[in-house]
PDB file as gemmi writes it, atoms N, CA and C in Angstrom:
CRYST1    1.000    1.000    1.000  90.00  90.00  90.00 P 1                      
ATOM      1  N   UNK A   1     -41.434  23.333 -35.214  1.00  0.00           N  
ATOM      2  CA  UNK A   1     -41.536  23.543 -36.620  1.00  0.00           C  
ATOM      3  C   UNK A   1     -40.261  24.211 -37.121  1.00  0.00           C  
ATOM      4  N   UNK A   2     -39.602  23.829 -38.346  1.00  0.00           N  
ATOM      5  CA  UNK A   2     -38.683  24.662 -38.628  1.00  0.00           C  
ATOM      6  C   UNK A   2     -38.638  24.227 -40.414  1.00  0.00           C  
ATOM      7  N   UNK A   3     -38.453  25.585 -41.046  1.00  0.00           N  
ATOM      8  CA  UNK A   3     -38.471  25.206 -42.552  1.00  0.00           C  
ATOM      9  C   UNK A   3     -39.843  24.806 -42.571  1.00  0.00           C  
ATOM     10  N   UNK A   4     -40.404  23.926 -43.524  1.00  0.00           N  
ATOM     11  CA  UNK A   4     -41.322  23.131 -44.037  1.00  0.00           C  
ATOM     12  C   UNK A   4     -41.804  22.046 -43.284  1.00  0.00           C  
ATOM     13  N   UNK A   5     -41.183  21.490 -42.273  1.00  0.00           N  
ATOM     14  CA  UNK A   5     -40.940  20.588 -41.450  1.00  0.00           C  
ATOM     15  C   UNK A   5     -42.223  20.920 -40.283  1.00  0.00           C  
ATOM     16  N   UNK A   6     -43.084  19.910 -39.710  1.00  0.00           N  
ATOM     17  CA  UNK A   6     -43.942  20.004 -38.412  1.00  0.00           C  
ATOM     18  C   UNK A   6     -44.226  18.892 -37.938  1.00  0.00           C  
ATOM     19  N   UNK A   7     -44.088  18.362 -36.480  1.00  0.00           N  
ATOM     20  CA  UNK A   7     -44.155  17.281 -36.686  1.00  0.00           C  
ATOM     21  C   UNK A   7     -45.386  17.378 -35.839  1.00  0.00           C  
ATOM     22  N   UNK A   8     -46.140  16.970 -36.809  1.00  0.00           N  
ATOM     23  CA  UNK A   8     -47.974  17.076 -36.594  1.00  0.00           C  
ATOM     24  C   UNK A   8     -48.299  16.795 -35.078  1.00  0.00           C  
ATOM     25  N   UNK A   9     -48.020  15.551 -34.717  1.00  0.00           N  
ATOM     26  CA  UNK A   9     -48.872  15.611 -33.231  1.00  0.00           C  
ATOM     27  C   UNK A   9     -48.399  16.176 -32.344  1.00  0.00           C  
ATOM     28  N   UNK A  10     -47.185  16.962 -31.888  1.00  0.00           N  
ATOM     29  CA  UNK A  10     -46.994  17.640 -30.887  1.00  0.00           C  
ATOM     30  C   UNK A  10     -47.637  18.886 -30.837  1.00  0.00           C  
ATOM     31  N   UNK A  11     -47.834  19.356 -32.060  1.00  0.00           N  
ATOM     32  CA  UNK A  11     -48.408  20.675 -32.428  1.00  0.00           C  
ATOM     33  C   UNK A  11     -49.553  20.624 -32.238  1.00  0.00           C  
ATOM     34  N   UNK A  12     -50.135  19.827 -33.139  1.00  0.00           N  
ATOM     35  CA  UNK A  12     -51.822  19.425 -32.305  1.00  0.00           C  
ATOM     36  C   UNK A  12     -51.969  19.523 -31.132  1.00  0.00           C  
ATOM     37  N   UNK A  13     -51.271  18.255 -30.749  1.00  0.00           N  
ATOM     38  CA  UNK A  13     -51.336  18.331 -29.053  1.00  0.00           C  
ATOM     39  C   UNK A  13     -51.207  19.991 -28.296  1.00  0.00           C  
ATOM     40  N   UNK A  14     -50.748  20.375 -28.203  1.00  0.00           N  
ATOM     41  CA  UNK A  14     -50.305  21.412 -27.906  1.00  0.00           C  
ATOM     42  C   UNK A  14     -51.675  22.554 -28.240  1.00  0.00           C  
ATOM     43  N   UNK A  15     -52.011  22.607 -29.457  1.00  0.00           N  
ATOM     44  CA  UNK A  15     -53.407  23.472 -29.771  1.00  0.00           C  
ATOM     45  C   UNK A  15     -54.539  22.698 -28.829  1.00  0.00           C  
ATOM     46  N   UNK A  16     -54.577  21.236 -28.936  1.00  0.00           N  
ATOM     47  CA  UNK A  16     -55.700  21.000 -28.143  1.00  0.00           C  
ATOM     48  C   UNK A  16     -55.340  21.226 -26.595  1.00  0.00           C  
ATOM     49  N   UNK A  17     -54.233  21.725 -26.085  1.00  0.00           N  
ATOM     50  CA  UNK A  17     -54.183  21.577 -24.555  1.00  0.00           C  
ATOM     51  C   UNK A  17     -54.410  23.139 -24.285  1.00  0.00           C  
ATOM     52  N   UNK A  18     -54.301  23.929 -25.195  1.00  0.00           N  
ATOM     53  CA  UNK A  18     -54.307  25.395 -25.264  1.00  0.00           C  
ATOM     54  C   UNK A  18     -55.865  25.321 -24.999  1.00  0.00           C  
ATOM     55  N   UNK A  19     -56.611  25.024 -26.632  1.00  0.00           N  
ATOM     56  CA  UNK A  19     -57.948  24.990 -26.514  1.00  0.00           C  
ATOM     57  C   UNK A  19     -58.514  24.544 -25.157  1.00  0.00           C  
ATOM     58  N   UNK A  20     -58.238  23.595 -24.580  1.00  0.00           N  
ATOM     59  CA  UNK A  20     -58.643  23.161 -23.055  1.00  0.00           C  
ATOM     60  C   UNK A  20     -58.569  24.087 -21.950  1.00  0.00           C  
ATOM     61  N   UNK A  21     -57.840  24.929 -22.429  1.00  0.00           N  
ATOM     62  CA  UNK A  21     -57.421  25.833 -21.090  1.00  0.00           C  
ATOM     63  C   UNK A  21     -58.472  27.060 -21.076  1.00  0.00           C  
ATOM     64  N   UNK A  22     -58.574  27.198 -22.853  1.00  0.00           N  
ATOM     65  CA  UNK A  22     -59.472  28.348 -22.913  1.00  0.00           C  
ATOM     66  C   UNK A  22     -61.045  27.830 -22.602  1.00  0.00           C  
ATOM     67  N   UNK A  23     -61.469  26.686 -22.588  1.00  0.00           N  
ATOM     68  CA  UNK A  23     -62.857  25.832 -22.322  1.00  0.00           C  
ATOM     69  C   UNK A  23     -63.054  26.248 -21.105  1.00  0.00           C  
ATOM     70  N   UNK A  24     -61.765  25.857 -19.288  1.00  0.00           N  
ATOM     71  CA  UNK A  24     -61.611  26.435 -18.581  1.00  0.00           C  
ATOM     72  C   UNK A  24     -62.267  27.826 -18.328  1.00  0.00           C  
ATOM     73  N   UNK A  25     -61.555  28.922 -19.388  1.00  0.00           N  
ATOM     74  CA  UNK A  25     -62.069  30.391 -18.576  1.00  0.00           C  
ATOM     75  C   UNK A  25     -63.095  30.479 -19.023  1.00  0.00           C  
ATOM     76  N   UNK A  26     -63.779  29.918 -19.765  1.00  0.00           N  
ATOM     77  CA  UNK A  26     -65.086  29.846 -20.677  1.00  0.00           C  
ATOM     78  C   UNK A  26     -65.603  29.343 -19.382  1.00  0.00           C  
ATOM     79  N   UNK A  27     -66.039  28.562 -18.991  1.00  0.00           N  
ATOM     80  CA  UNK A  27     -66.205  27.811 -17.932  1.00  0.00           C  
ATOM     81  C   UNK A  27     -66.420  28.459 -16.832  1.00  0.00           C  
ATOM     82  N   UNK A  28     -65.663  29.119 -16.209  1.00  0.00           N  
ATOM     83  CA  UNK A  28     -65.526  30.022 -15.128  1.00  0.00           C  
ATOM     84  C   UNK A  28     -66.527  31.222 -15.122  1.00  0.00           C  
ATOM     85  N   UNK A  29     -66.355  31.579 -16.055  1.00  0.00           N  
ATOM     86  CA  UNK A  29     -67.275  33.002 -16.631  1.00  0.00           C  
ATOM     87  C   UNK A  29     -69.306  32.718 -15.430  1.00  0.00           C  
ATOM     88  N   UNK A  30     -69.602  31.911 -15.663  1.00  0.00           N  
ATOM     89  CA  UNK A  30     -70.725  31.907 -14.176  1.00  0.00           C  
ATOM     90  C   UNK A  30     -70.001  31.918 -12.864  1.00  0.00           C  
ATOM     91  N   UNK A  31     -69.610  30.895 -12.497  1.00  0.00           N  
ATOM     92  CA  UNK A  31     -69.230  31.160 -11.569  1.00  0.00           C  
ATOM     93  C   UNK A  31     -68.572  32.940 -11.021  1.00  0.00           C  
ATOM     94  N   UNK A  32     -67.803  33.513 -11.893  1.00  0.00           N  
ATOM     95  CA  UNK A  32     -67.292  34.912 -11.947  1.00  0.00           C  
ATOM     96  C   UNK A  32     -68.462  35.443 -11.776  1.00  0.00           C  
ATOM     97  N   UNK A  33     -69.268  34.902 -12.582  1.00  0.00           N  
ATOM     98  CA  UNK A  33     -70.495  36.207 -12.370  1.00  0.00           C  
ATOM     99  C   UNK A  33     -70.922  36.384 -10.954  1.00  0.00           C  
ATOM    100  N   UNK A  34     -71.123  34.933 -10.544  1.00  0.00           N  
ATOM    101  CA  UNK A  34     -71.947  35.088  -9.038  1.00  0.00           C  
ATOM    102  C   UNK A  34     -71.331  35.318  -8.421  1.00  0.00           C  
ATOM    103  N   UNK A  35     -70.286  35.424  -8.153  1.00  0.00           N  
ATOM    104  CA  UNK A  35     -69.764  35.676  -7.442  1.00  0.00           C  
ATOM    105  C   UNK A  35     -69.241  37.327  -7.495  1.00  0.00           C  
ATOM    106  N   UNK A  36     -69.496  37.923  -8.163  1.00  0.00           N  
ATOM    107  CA  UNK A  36     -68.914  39.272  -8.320  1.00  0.00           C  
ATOM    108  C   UNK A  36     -71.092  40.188  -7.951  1.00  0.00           C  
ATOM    109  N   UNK A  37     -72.052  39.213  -8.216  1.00  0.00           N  
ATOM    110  CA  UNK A  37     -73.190  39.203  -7.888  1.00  0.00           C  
ATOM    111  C   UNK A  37     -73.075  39.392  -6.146  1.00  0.00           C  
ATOM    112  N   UNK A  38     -72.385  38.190  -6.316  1.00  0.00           N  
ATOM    113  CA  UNK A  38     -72.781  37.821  -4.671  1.00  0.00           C  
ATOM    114  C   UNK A  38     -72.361  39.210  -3.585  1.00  0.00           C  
ATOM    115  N   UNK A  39     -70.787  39.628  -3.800  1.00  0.00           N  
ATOM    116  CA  UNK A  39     -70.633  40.641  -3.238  1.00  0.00           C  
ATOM    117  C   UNK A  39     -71.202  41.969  -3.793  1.00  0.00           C  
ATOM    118  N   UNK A  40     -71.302  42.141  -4.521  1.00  0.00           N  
ATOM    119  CA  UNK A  40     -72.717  43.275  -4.840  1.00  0.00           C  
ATOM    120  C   UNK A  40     -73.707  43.327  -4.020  1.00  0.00           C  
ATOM    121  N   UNK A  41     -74.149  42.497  -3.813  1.00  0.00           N  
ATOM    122  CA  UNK A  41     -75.813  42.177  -3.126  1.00  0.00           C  
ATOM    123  C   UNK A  41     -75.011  42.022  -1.591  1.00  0.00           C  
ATOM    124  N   UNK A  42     -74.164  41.842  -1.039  1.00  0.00           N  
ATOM    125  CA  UNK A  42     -73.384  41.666   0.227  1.00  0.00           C  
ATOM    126  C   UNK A  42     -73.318  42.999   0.703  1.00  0.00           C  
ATOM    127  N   UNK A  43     -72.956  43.871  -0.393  1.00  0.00           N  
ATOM    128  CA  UNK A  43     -72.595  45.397   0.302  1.00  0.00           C  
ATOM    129  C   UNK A  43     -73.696  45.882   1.363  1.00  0.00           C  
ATOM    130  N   UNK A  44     -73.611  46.803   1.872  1.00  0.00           N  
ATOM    131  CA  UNK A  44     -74.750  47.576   2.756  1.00  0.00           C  
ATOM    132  C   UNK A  44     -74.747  48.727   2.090  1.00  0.00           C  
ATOM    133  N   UNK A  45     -73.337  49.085   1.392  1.00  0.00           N  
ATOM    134  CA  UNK A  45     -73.194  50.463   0.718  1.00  0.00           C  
ATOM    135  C   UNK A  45     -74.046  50.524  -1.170  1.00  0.00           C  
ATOM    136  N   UNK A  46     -74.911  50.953  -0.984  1.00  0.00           N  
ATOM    137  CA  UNK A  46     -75.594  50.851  -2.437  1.00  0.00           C  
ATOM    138  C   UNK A  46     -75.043  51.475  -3.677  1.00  0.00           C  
ATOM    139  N   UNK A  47     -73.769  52.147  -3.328  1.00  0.00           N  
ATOM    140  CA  UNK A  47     -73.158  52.959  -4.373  1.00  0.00           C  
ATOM    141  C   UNK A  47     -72.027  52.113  -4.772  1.00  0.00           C  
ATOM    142  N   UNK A  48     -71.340  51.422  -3.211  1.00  0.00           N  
ATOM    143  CA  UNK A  48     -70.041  50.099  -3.498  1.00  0.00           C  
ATOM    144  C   UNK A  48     -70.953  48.742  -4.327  1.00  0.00           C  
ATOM    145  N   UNK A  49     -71.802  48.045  -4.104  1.00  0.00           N  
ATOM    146  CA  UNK A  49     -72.320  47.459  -4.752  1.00  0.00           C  
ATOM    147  C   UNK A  49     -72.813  47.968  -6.200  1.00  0.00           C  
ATOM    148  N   UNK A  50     -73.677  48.970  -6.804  1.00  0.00           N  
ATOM    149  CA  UNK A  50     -73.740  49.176  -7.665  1.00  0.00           C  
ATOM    150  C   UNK A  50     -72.199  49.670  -8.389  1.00  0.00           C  
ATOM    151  N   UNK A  51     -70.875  50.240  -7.782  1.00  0.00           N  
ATOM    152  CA  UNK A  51     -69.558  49.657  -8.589  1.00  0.00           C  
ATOM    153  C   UNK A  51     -69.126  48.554  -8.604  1.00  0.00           C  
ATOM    154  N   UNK A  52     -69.597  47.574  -7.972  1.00  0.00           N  
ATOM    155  CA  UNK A  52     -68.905  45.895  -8.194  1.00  0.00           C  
ATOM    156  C   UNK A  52     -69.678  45.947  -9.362  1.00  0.00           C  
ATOM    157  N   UNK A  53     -70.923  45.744  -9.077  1.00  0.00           N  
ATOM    158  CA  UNK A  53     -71.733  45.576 -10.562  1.00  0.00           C  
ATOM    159  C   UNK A  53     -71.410  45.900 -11.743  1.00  0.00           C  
ATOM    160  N   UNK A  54     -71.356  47.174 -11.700  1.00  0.00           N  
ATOM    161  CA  UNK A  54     -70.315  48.056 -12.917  1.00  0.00           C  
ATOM    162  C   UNK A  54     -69.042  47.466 -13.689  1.00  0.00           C  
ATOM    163  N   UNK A  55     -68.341  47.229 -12.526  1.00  0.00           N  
ATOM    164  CA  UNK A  55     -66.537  46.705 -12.585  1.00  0.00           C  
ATOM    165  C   UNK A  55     -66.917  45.400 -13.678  1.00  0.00           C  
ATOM    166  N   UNK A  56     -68.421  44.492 -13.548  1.00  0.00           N  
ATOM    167  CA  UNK A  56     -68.697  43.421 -13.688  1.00  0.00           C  
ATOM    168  C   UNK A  56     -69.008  43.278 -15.111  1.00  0.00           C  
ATOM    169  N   UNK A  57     -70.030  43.887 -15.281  1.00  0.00           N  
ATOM    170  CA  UNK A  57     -70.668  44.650 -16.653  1.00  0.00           C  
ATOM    171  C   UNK A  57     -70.010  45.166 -17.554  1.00  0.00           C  
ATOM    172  N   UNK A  58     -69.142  46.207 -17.068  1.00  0.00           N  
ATOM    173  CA  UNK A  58     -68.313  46.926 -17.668  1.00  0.00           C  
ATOM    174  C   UNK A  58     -66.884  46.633 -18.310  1.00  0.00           C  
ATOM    175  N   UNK A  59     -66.190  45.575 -17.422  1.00  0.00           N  
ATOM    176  CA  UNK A  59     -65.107  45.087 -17.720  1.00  0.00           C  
ATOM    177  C   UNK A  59     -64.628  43.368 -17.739  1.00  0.00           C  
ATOM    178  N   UNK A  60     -64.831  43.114 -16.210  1.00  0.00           N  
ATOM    179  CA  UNK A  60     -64.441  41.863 -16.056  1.00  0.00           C  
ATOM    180  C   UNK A  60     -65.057  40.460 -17.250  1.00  0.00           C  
ATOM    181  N   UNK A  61     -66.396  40.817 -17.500  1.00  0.00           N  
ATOM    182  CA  UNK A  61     -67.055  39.976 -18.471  1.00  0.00           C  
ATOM    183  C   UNK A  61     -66.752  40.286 -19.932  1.00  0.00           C  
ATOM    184  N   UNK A  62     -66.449  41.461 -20.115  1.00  0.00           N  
ATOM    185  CA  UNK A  62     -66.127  41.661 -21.496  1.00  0.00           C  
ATOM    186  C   UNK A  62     -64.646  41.440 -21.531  1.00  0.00           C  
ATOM    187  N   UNK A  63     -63.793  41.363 -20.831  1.00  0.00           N  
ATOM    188  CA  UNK A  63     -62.458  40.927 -20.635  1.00  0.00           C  
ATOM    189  C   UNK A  63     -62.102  39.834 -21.147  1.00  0.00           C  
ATOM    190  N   UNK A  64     -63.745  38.895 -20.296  1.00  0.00           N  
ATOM    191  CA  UNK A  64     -63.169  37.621 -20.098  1.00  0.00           C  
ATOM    192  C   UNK A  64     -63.715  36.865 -21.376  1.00  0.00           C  
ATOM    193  N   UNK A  65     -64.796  37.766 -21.826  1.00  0.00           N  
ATOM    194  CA  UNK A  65     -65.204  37.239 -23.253  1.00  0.00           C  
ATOM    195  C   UNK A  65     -64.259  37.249 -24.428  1.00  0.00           C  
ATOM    196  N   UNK A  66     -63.503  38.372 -24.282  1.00  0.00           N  
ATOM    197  CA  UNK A  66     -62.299  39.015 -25.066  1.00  0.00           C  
ATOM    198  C   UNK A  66     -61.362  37.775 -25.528  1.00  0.00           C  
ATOM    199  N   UNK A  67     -61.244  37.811 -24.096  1.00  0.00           N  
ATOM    200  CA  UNK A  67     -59.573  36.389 -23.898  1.00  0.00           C  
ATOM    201  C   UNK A  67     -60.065  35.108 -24.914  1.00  0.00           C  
ATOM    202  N   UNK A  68     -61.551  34.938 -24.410  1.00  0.00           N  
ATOM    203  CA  UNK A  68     -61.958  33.183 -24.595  1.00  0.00           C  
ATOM    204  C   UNK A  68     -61.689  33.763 -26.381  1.00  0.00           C  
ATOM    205  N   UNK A  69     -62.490  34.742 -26.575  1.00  0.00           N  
ATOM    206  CA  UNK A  69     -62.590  34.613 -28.602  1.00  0.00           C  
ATOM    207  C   UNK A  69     -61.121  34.791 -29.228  1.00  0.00           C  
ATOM    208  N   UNK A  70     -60.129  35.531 -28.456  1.00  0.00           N  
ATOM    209  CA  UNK A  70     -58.564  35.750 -28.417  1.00  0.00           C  
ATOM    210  C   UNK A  70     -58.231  34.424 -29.027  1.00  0.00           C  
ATOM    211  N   UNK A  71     -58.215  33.641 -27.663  1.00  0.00           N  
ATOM    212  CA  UNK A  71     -57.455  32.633 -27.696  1.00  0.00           C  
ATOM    213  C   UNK A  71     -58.012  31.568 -28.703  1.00  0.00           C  
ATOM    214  N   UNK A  72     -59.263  31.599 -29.306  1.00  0.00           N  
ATOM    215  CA  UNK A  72     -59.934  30.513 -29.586  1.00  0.00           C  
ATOM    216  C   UNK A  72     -59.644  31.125 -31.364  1.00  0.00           C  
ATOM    217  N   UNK A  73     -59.274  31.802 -30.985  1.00  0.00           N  
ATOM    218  CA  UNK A  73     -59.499  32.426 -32.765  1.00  0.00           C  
ATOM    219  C   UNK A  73     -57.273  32.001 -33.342  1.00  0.00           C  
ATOM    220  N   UNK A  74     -56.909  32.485 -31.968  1.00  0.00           N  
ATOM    221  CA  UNK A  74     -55.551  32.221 -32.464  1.00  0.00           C  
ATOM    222  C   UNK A  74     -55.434  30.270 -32.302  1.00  0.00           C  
ATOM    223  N   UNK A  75     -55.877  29.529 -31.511  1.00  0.00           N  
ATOM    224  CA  UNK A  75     -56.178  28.199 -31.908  1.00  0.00           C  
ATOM    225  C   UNK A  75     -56.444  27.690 -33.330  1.00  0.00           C  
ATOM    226  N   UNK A  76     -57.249  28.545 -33.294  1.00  0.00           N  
ATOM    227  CA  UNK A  76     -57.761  28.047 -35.030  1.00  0.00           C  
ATOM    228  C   UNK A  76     -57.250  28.076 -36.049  1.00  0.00           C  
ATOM    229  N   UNK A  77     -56.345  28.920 -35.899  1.00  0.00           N  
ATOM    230  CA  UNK A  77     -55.554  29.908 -37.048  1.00  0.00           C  
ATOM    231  C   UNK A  77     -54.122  29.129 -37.197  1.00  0.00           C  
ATOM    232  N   UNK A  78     -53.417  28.602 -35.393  1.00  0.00           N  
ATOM    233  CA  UNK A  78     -52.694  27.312 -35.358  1.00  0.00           C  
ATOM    234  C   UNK A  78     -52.743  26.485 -35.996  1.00  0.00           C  
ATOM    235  N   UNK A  79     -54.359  25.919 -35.980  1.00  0.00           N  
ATOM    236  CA  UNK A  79     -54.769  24.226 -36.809  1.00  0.00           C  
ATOM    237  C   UNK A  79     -54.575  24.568 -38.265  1.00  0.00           C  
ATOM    238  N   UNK A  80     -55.231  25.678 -38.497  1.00  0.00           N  
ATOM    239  CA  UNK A  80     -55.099  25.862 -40.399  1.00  0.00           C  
ATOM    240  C   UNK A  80     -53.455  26.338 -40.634  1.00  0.00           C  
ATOM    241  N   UNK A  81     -52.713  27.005 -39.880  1.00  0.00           N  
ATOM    242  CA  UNK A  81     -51.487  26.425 -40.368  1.00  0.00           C  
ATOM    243  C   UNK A  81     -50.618  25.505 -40.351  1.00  0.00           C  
ATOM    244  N   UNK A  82     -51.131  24.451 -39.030  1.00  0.00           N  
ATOM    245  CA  UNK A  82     -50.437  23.007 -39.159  1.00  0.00           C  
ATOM    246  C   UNK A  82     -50.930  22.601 -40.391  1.00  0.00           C  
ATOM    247  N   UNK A  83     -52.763  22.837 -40.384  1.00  0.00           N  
ATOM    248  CA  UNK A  83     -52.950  21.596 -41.553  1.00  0.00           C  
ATOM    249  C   UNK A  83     -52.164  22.548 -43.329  1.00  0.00           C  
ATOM    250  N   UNK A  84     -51.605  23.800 -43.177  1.00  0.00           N  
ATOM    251  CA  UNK A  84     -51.528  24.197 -44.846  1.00  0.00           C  
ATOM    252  C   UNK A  84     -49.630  23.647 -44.460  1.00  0.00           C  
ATOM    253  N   UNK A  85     -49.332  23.496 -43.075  1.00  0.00           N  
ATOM    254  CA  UNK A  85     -47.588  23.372 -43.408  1.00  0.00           C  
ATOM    255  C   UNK A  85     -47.531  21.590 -44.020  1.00  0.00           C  
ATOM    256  N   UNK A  86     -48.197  20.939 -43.385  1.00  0.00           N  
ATOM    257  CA  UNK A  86     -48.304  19.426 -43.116  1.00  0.00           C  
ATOM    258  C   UNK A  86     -48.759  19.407 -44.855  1.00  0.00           C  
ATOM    259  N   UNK A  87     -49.839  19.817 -45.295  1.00  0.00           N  
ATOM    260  CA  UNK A  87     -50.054  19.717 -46.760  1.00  0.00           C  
ATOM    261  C   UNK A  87     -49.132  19.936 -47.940  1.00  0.00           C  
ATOM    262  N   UNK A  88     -48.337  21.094 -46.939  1.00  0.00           N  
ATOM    263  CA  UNK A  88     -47.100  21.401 -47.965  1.00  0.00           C  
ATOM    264  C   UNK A  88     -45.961  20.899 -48.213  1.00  0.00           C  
ATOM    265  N   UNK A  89     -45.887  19.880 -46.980  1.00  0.00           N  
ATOM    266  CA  UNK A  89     -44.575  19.010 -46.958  1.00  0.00           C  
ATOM    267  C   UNK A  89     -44.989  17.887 -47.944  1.00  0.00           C  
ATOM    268  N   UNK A  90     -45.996  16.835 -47.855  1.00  0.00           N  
ATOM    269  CA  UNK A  90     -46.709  16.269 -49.019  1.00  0.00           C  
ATOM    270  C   UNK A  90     -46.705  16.832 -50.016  1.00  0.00           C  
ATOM    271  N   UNK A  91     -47.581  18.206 -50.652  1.00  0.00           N  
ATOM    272  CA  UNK A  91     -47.270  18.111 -51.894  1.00  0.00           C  
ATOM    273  C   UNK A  91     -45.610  18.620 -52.521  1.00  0.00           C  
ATOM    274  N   UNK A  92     -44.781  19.243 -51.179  1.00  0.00           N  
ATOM    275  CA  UNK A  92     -42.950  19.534 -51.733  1.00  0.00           C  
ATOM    276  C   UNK A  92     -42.647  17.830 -52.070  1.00  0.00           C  
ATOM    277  N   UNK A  93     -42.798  17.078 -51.393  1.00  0.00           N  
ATOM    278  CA  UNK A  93     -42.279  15.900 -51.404  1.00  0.00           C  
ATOM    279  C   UNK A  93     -42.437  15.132 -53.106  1.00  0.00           C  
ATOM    280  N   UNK A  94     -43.543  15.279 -53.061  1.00  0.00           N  
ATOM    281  CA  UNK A  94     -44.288  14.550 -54.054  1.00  0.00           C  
ATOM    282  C   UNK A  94     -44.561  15.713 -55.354  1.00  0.00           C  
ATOM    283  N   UNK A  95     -43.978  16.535 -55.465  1.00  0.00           N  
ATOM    284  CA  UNK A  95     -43.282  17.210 -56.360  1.00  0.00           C  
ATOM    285  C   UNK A  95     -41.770  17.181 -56.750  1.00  0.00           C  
ATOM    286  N   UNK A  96     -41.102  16.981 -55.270  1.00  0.00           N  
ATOM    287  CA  UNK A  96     -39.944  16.445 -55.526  1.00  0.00           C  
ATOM    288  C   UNK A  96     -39.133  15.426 -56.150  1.00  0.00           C  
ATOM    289  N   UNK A  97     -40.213  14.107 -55.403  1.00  0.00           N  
ATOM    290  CA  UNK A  97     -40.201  13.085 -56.203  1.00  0.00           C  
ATOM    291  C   UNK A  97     -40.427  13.410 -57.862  1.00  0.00           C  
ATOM    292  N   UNK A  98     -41.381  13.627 -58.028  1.00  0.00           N  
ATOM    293  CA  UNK A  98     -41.692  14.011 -59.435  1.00  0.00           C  
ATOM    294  C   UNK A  98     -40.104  14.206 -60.098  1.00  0.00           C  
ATOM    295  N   UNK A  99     -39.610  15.802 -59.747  1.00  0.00           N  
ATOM    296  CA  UNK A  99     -38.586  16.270 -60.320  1.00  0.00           C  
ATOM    297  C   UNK A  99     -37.392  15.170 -60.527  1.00  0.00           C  
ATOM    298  N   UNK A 100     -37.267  14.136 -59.428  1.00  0.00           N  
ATOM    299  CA  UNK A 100     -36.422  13.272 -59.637  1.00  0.00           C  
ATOM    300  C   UNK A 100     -36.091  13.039 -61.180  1.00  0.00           C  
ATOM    301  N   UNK A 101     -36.964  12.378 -61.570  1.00  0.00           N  
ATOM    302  CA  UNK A 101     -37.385  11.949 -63.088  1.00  0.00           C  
ATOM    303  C   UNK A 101     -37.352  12.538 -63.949  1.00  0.00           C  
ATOM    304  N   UNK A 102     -37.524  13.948 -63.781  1.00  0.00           N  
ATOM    305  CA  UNK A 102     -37.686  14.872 -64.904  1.00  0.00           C  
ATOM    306  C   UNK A 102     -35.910  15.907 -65.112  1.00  0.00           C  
ATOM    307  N   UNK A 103     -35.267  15.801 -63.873  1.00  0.00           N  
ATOM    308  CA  UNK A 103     -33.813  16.400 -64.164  1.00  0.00           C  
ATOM    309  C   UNK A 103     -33.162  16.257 -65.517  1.00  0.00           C  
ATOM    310  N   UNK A 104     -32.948  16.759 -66.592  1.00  0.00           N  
ATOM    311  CA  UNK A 104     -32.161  16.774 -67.731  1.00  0.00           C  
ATOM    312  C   UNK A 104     -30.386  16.026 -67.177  1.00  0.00           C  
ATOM    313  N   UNK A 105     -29.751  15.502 -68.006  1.00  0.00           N  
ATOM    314  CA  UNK A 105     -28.763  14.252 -67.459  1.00  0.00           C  
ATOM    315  C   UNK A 105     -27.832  15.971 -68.022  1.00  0.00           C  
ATOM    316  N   UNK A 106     -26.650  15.414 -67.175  1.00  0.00           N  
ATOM    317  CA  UNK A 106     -25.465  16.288 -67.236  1.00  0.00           C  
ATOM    318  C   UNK A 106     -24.671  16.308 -68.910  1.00  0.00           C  
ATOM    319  N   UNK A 107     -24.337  16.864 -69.431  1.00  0.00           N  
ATOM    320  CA  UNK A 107     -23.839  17.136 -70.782  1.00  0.00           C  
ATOM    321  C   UNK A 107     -22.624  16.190 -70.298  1.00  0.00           C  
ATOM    322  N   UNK A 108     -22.078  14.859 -71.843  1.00  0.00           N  
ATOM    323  CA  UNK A 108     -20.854  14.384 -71.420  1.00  0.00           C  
ATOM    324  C   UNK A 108     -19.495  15.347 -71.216  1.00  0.00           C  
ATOM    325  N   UNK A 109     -18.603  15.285 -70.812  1.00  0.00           N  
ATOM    326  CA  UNK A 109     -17.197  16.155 -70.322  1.00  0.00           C  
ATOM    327  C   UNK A 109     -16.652  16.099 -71.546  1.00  0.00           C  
ATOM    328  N   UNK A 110     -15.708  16.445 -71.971  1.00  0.00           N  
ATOM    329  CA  UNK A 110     -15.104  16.203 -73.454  1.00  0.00           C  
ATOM    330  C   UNK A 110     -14.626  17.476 -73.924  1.00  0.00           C  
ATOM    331  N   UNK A 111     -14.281  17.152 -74.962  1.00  0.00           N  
ATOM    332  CA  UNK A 111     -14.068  18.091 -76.083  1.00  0.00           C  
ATOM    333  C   UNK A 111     -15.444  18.419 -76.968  1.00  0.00           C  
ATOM    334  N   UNK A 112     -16.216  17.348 -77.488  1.00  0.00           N  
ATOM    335  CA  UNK A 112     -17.015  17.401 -77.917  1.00  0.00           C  
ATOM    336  C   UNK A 112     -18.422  18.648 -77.422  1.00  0.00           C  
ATOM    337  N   UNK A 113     -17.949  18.602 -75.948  1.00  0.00           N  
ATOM    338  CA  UNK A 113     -18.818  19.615 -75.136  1.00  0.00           C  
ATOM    339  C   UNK A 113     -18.730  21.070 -75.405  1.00  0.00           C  
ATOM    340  N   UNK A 114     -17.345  21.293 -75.769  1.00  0.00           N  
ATOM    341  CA  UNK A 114     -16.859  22.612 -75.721  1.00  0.00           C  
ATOM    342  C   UNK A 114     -17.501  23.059 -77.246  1.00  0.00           C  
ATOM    343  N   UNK A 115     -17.803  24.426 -76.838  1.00  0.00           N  
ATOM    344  CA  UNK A 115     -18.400  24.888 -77.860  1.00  0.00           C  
ATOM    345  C   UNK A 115     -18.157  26.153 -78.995  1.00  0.00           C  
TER     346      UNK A 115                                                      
END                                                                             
């Protein structure tokens, strides 16, 4: 992007490959769980297991919830400014055009000019 200028599908592209990635940790988030479950319930030590649990509860899931709404919120915020830059090049254009037509013509050179 530069100036007024975007050239729509790379940018898209690009938000939707982002968005994909964040679907990913979205995705993951069970698996994380059981597995942070699994060694909990693995311990023999009931105090090390009830801190995996903790670590689990406490951070890793709200982390990972964090990231997914992070990223998914700055995605979004991407698309509504492709779609307000992309709108704006249309209506500069087609205002521009407009102005074509409407420019006042240059005063003739002369004497007659001088005032």
């Amino acid at each position: 992007m530069t100036d007024w200028h975007v050239d729509e599908e790379p940018a898209r592209s690009t938000v939707r490959t982002a968005t994909s990635k964040i679907d990913e940790i979205v995705e993951f988030a069970p698996t994380m769980t059981a597995r942070f479950e699994s060694a909990a319930t693995a311990c023999d030590h009931l105090e090390i297991g009830s801190a995996i649990d903790d670590l689990l509860q406490q951070v890793a899931d709200p982390l990972l919830q964090a990231v997914a709404g992070s990223g998914n919120n700055i995605c979004s915020s991407t698309t509504e400014l492709i779609n307000a830059i992309a709108s704006a090049d249309l209506t500069m254009a087609a205002d521009a055009e407009e102005d074509v037509y409407t420019i006042p013509e240059a005063p003739a050179a002369g004497p007659q000019s001088e005032g």
